[in-house]
N, C-alpha and C positions, 0 to 999 in steps of 0.2 A: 878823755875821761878814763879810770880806770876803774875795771867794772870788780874786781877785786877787794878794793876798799868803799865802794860805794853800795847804798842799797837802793836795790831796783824798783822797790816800793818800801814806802814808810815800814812797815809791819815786817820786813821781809830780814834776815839775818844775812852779813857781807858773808863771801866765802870765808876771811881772815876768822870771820867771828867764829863761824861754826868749827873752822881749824882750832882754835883759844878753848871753844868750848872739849872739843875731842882730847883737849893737852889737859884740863882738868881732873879727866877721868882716870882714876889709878892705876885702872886694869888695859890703860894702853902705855904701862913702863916695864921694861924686864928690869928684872928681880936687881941689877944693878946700877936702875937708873937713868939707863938711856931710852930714849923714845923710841915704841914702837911705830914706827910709819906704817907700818900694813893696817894696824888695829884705826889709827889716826887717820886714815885712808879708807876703810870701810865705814866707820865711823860717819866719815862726810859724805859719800856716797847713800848711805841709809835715812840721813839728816830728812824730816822732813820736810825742810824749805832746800833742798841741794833738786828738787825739781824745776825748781825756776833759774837751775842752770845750765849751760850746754855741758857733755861730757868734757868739752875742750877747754873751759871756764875753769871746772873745777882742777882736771890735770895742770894746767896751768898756776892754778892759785897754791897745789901743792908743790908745784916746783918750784914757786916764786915763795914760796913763804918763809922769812925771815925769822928766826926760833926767836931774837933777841929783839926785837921791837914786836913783832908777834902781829906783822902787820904783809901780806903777799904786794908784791910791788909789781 
């Protein structure tokens, strides 16, 4: 099972998802476009549901996330 794309409980947001939500936000792109990782990275650390995951979960779902399906493997 991969707990990346899956949610833990019905109610609950995957890590992918909360990453897709933090790419939404404007004020995590410099001024030419590219993604800020740091801002996209605090972002999912402060997520309210990023508690129902281990620190290891999340570092993981950010290294494993795919910009282009928008999906952490």
């Amino acid at each position: 099972m991969n707990l990346f794309n899956t949610q833990k409980e019905s109610n609950f947001m995957t890590i992918s998802q909360i990453i897709n939500e933090a790419l939404q936000n404007p004020e995590n792109y410099y001024e030419d476009g590219s993604i800020n990782w740091n801002f996209v990275d605090a972002d999912l650390w402060m997520h309210p549901q990023a508690k129902f995951y281990t620190d290891e979960e999340k570092l993981d779902g950010l290294k494993n996330f795919n910009i282009k399906t928008g999906v952490a493997k």
